[in-house]
C-alpha positions in Angstrom: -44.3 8.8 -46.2 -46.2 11.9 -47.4 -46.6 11.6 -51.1 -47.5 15.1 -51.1 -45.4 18.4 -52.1 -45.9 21.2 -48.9 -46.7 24.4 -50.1 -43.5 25.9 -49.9 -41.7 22.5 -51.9 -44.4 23.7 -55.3 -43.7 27.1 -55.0 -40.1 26.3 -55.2 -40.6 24.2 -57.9 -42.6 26.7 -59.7 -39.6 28.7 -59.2 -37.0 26.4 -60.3 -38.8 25.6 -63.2 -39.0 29.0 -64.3 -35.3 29.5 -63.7 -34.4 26.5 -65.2 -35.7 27.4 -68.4 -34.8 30.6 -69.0 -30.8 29.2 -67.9 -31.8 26.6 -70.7 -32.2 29.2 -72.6 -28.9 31.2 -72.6 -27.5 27.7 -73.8 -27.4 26.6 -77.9 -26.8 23.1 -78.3 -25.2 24.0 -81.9 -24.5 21.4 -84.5 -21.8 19.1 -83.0 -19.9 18.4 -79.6 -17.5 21.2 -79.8 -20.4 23.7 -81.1 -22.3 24.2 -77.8 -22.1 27.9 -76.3 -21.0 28.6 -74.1 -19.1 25.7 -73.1 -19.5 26.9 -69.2 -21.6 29.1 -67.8 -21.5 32.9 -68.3 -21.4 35.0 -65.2 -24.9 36.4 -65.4 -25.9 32.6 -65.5 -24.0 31.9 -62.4 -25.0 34.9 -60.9 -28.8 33.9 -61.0 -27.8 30.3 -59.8 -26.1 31.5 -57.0 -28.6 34.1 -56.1 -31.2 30.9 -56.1 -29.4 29.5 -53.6 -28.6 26.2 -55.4 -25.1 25.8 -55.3 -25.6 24.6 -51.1 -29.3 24.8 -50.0 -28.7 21.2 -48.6 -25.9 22.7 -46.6 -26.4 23.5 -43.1 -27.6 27.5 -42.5 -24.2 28.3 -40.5 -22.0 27.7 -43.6 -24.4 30.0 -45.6 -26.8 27.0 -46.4 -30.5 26.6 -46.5 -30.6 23.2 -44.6 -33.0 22.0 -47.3 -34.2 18.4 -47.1 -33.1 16.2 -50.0 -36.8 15.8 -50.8 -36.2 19.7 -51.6 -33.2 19.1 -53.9 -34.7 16.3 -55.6 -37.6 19.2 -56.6 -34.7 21.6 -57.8 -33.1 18.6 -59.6 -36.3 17.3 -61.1 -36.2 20.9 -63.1 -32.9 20.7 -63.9 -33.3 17.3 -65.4 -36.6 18.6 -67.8 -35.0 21.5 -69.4 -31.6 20.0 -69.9 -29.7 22.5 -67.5 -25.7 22.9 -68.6 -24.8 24.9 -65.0 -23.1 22.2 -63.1 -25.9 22.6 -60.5 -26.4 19.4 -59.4 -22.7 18.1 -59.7 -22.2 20.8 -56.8 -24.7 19.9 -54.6 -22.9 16.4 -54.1 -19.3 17.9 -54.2 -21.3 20.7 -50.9 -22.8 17.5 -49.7 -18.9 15.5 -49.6 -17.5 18.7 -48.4 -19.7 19.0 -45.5 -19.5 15.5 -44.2 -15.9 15.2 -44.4 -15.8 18.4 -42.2 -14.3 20.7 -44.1 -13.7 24.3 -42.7 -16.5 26.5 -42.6 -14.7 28.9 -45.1 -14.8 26.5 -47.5 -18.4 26.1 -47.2 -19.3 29.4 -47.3 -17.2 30.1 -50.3 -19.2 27.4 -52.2 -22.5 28.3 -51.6 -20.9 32.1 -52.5 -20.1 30.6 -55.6 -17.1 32.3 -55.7 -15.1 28.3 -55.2 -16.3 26.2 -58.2 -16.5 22.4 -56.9 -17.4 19.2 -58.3 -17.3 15.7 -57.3 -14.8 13.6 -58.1 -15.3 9.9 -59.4 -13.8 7.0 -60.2 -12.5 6.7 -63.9 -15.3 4.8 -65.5 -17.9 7.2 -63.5 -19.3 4.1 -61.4 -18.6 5.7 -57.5 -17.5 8.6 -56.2 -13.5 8.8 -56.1 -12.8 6.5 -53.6 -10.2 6.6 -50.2 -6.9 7.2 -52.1 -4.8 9.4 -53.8 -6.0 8.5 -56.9 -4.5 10.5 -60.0 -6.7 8.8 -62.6 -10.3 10.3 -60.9 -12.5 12.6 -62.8 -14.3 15.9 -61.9 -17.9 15.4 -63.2 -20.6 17.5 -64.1 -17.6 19.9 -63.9 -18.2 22.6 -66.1 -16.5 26.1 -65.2 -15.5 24.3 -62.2 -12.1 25.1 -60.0 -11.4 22.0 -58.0 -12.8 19.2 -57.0 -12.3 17.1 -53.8 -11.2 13.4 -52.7 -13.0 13.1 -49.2 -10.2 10.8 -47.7 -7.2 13.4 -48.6 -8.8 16.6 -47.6 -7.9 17.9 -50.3 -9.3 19.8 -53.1 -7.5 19.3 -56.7 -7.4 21.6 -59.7 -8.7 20.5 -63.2 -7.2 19.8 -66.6 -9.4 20.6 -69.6 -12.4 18.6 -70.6 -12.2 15.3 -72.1 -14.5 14.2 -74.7 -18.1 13.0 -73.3 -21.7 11.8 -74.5 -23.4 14.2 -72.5 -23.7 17.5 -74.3 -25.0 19.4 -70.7 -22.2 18.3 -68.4 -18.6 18.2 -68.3 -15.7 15.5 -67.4 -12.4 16.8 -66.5 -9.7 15.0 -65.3 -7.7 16.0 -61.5 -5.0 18.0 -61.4 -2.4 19.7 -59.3 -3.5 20.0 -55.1 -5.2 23.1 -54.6 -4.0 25.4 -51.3 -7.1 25.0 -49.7 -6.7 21.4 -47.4 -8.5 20.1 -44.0 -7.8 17.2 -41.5 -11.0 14.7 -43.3 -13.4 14.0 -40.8 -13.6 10.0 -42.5 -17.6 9.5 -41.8 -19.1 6.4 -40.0 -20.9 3.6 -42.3 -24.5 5.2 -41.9 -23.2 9.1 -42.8 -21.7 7.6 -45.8 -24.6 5.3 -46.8 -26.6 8.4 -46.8 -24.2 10.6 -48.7 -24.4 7.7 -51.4 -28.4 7.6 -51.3 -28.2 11.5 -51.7 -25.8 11.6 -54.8 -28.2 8.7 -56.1 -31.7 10.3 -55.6 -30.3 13.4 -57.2 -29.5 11.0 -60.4 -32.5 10.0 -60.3 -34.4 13.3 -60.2 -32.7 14.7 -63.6 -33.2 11.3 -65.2 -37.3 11.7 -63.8 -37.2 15.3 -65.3 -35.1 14.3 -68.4 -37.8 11.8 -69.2 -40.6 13.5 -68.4 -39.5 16.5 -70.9 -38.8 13.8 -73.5 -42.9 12.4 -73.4 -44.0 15.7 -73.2 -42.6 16.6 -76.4 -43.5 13.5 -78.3 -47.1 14.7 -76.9 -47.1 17.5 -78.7 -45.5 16.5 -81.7 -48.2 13.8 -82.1 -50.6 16.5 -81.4 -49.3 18.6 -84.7 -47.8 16.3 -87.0 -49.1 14.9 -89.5 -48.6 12.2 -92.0 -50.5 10.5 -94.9 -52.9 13.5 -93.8 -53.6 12.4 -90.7 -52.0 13.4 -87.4 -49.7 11.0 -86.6 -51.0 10.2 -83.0 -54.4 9.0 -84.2 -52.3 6.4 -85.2 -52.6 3.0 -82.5 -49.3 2.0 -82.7 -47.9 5.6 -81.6 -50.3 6.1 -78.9 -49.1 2.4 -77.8 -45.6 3.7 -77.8 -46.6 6.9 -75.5 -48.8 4.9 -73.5 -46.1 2.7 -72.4 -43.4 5.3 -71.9 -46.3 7.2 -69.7 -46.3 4.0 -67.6 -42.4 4.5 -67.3 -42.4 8.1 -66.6 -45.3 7.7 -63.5 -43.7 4.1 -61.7 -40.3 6.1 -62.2 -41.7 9.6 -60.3 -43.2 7.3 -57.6 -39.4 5.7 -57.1 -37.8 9.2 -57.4 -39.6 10.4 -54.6 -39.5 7.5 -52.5 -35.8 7.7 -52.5 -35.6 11.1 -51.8 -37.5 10.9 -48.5 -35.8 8.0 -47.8 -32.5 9.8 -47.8 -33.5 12.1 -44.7 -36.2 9.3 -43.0 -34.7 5.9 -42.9 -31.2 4.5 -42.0 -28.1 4.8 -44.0 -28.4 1.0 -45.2 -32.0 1.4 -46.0 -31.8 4.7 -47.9 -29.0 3.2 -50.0 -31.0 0.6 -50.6 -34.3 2.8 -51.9 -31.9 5.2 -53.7 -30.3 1.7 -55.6 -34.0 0.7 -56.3 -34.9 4.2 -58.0 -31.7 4.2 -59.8 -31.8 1.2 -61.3 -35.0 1.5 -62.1 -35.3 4.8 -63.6 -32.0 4.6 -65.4 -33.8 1.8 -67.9 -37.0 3.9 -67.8 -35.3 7.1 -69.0 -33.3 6.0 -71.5 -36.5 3.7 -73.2 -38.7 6.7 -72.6 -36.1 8.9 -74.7 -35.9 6.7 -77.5 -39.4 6.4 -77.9 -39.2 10.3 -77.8 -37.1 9.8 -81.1 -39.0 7.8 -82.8 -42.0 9.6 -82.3 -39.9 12.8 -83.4 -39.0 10.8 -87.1 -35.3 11.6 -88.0 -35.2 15.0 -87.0 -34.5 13.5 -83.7 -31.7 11.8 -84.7 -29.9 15.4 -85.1 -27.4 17.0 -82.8 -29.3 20.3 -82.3 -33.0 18.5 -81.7 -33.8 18.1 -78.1 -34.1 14.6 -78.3 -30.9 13.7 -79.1 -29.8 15.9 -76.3 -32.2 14.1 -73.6 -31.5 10.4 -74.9 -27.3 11.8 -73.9 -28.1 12.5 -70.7 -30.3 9.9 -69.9 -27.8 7.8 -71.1 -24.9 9.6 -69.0 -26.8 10.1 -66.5 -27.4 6.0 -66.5 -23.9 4.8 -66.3 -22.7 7.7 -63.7 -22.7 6.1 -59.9 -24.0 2.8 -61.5 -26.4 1.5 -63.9 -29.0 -0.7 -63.6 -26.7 -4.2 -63.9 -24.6 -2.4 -60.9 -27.5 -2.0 -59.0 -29.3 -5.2 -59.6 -25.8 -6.8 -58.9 -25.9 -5.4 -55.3 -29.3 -6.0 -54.2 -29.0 -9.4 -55.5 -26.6 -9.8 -53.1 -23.8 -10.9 -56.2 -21.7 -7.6 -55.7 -20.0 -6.3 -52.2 -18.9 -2.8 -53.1 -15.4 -2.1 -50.7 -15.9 0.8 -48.6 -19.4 2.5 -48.8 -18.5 5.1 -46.0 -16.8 6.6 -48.6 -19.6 7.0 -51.0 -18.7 3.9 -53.1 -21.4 2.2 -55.4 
């Protein structure tokens, strides 16, 4: 494993990140869950996304993809992750990923990384695995904001959405399935190693927007601790908020070297053992994000505690972003050997 970035992965994260944050940008978190604008994202916004090539650079090049390497994703991810990105980026890359192995046509494809057919993955109802092998009418679109359709693998079939239901996560949306879409294929049902990888894959991503939420969330307490002061002093002279930084420092670091561990993992190693890295980094960095936020708001004071402060808005996702596809407990459950998840060639946690 090459711990290294090529040249060509840090220019594209250079170039994420600056994308990223001007998207971040068109976004205002407002005062309350029903005061962000815009609630999806605007047509210039997608325009730029798609023009990135995003929406299906893990897709293969002859259905209009970039045949990235997940190690490439994870980079885009990472950016996503630190500047608390509302385009459903990274929900599509799973649903192109899902699409692709279960062989669906090539229109399809090409119409997704167009970004002219809106697509996110479907999961079970309490967010834990992707939508399993049947019908299911209780399955959820997530990260499903100004998304069309999303698709259950088994079926073929790719299902409207009903309107948003409520949800922690101020950057994403959760919509419940509706009516069957016309668009439908013959499911190519993948073997136990394609759909151990497609798992690892929707995993790492996780785990690259909870790396970048987290590391967004220290670098701000940095610099608030640089400026603020208290009882005249600036408040990170003070040994017991250095401690506090220290430690979430620790987190942030262990948690990059899991992150990309897993991603290589994904393209380098077996199904099973992919799974099995991308469980490791999950469970891991789901803890580590959501400790590193609060520590974020504390060092912030009670202005952190405030819907429109970013801190409240990276502690959300963290926190979504640690229950979706399984937190910690799940994971720890399975590589303890005390849980046997039915069905993982269907992308089951």
């Amino acid at each position: 494993m090459d711990v290294q970035f090529s040249a060509e992965q840090r220019a594209l994260r250079d170039a994420a990140a600056k994308l990223a944050a001007e998207l971040a940008g068109r976004w205002h978190r407002g005062r309350g869950p029903a005061d962000v604008d815009p609630p999806v994202p605007d047509p210039a916004a997608w325009a730029l996304v798609v023009d990135a090539g995003w929406l299906a650079m893990g897709l293969r090049e002859e259905h209009g993809g970039a045949g990235a390497s997940a190690v490439d994703l994870g980079v885009v991810a990472e950016q996503l992750g630190y500047h608390a990105v509302p385009a459903p980026v990274l929900g599509t890359m799973i649903a192109a990923a899902q699409l692709e192995t279960s062989g669906a046509p090539a229109a399809v494809l090409e119409d997704v990384a167009a970004g002219t057919l809106r697509v996110a993955p479907a999961l079970d109802p309490d967010l834990r695995s992707l939508a399993g092998d049947t019908d299911r009418g209780d399955a959820l679109a997530w990260d499903a904001a100004g998304a069309q359709a999303a698709l259950l693998p088994h079926t073929g079939r790719l299902y409207a959405l009903g309107a948003p239901v409520p949800y922690a996560d101020l950057t994403r949306a959760v919509r419940p399935l509706g009516k069957p879409r016309p668009e439908s294929f013959e499911p190519r049902i993948p073997d136990a190693d394609t759909g151990d990888r497609l798992t690892a894959l929707a995993l790492s991503l996780l785990v690259a927007d909870l790396l970048g939420t987290m590391r967004a969330a220290l670098d701000a307490a940095l610099a608030h601790a640089r400026a603020r002061r208290q009882f005249g002093t600036l408040i990170g002279a003070f040994q017991a908020v250095q401690q506090l930084l220290a430690d979430a420092h620790v987190l942030v670091e262990s948690s990059r070297t899991a992150a990309y561990r897993a991603w290589w993992a994904v393209d380098a190693l077996p199904g099973a053992e992919a799974l099995r890295v991308a469980r490791v980094a999950k469970a891991y960095a789901s803890r580590s994000a959501v400790t590193v936020c609060e520590t974020a708001v504390q060092v912030f004071g009670g202005i952190g505690m405030t819907w429109e402060s970013p801190a409240h808005v990276w502690l959300r996702r963290a926190h979504a972003d640690r229950l979706v596809l399984g937190s910690e407990r799940q994971h720890h459950a399975v590589l303890a050997g005390g849980f046997a998840p039915a069905g993982n060639a269907s992308g089951t946690v």
